[in-house]
N, C-alpha and C positions, 0 to 999 in steps of 0.2 A: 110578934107580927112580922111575915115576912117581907123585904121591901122590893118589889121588881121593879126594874131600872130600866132595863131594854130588853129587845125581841129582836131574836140574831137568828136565819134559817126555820124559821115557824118555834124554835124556842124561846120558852120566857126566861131571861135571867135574873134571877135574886142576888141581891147584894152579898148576901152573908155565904151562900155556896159559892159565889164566883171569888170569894177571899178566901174561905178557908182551898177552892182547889190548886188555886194560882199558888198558896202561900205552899202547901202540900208539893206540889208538881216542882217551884222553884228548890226546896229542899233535896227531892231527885234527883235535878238535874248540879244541883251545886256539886251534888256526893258521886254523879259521876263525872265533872270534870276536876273533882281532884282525883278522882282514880286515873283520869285520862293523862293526865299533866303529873303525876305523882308530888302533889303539892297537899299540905296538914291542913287542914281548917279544923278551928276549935269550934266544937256541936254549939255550943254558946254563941259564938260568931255566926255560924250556918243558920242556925236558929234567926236571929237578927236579919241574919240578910233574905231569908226564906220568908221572914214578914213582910219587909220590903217589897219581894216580889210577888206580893199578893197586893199590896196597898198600889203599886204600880198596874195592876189589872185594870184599876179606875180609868187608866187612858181608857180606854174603850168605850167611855163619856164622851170623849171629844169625835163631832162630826167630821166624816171623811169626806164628806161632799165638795167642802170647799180647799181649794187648791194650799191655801194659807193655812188651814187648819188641821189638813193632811199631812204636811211640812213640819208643823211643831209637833204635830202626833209623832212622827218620825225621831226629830232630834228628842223626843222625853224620852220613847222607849231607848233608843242609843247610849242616853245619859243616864237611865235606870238601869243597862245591863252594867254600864262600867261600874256604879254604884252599887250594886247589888256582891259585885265581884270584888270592890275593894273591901266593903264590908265583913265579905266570908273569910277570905283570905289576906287580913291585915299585915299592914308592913311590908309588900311585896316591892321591888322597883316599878319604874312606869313602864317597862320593857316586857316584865312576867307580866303585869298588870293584861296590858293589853293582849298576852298570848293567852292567858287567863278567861278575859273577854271573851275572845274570838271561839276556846273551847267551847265556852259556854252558850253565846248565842247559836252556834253548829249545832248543839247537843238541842238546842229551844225548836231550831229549825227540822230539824228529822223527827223529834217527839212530832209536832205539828203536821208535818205532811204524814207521817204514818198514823196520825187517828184521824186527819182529812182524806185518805184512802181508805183506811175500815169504816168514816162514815159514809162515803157514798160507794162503796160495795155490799154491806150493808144497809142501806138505805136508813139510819137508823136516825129518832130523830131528838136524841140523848144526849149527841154531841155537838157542839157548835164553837166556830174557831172563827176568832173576828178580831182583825187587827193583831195578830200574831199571840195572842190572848186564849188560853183553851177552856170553856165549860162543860163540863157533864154533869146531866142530870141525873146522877144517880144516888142511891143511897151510902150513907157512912158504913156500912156492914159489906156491900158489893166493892167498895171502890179500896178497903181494906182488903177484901180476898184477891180483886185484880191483881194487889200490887203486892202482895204474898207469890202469886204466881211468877208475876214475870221477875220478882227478884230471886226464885228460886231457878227460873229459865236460865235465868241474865248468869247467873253462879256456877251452873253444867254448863254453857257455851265457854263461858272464863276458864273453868278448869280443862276441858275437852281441847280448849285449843291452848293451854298452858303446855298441857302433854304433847302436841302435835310440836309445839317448839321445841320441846326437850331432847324431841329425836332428832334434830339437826344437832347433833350432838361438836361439832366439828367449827368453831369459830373462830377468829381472830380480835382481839379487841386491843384496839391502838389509842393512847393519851400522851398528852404531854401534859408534863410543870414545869413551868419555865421555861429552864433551857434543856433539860430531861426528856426526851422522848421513850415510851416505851411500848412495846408490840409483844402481847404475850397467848399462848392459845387461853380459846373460851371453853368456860364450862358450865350449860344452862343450870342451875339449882335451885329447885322451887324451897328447897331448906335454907337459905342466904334472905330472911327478913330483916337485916340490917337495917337503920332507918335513922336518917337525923332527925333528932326531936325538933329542930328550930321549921326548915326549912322541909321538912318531908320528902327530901332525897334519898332512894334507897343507896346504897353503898355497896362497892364491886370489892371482894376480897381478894388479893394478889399475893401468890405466896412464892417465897424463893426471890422475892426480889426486894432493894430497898429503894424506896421512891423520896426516900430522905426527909429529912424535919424542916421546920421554921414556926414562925408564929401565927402562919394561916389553917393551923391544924384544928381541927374541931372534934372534942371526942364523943364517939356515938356508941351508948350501951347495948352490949347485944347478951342474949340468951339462947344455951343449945342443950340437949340433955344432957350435956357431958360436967356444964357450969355455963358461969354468966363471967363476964367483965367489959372491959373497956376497951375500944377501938381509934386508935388518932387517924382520921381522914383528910383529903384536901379533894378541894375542887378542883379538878384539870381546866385547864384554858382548853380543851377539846377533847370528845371523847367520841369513838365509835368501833359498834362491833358489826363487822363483817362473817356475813355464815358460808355454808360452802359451798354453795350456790355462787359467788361471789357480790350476794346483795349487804351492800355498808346500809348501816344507821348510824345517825348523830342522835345518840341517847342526853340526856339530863342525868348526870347521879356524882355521887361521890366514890373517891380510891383509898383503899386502906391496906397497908402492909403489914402482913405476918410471918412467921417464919413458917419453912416448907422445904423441903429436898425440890421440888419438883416445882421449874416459872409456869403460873397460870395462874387466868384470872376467873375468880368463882361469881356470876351473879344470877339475878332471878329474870327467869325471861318473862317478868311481866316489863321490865324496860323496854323491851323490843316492841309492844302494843301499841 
């Protein structure tokens, strides 16, 4: 028996579609701001916190009429993104946490207005969005092929404009360690998957140069057709690549030295996104 709860925009809402789509949608959106943030979450964790964010839809229980009760609406969803977010991506600082956060609720808010403009441009009345909460009335076979579709969209726009970076072929990417500074040309390479397991930093490969040892090295296994092994990386106290354009970014990743005739540093310009 189905149980409806409330009536949002001439829609009826059921308990059990408005958890499984919130629980659905938060899964989405976790998996794209770890692509955004290039940070790991383990499916098991995502999974966890993608429940979360379906059992958090219940705000949308609480009346908005009253000023007091508007206010707590407020601080639950606030305190359910942080939670949802430390959940996904455990053992973050409170500083990733909250950039984390911020990805996240960004990514809640554009979902949101872009199906609050396809409903009232289609006049359609399937969709309904209350309290920053989204319901669709649709079936499990429709709402599987939407999202077949646009994650097929979402993967040609990614690569499409992967390639449009590759042709600024011409970069600059400047870091320090320590007391080390180093400034070496860039080279965009959608073939550089590097990746630390712990922390889901991709990693910039630097060759011709040595950016030296200590104890803060972390090694990160990589695989190429030629073989596989091992990588020692450090985090730079600062890193950015500039294209030729003269436009700088402060990227997030890790630096690894290898041997090379030739100074330059190889990464994937999905950092630049």
């Amino acid at each position: 028996m189905r149980v409806k709860i409330i009536k949002v925009m001439e829609v009826d809402i059921y308990l059990d579609v408005l958890l499984i789509i919130n629980t659905y949608i938060t899964w989405l959106l976790l998996s794209l701001t770890a692509s955004l943030t290039h940070t790991r979450s383990k499916p098991a964790l995502r999974a966890a916190a993608a429940f979360l964010g379906g059992l958090s839809s219940l705000i949308i229980l609480i009346p908005t009429a009253d000023k007091l009760l508007c206010f707590t609406s407020l601080l639950l969803k606030a305190a359910s993104c942080v939670a949802i977010v430390a959940v996904s991506f455990w053992r973050q600082s409170l500083r990733k946490t909250l950039l984390l956060s911020s990805a996240f609720l960004g990514s809640n808010m554009l979902l949101s207005a872009a199906l609050e403009l396809l409903q009232r441009l289609l006049k359609t009345r399937y969709i309904a969005i209350s309290s920053g909460f989204i319901y669709m009335d649709i079936s499990p076979l429709n709402l599987i092929f939407s999202t077949a579709v646009i994650y097929f969209a979402v993967c040609l726009i990614s690569r499409l404009f992967e390639k449009s970076l590759g042709k600024l072929n011409s970069y600059r990417v400047d870091f320090r360690i320590g007391c080390k500074a180093f400034s070496l040309d860039g080279i965009a390479d959608t073939g550089n998957n590097a990746k630390d397991l712990f922390s889901g930093l991709p990693v910039i490969i630097c060759t011709g140069v040595d950016i030296g040892h200590g104890e803060k090295l972390r090694a990160v296994p990589y695989k190429t057709v030629s073989g596989e092994g091992v990588l020692y990386a450090f985090a730079p106290e600062s890193l950015t690549v500039t294209d030729e354009n003269g436009t700088s970014k402060s990227v997030s990743a890790l630096v690894a030295s290898v041997c090379g005739d030739e100074q330059r540093a190889i990464f994937n310009p999905k950092i630049l996104l």
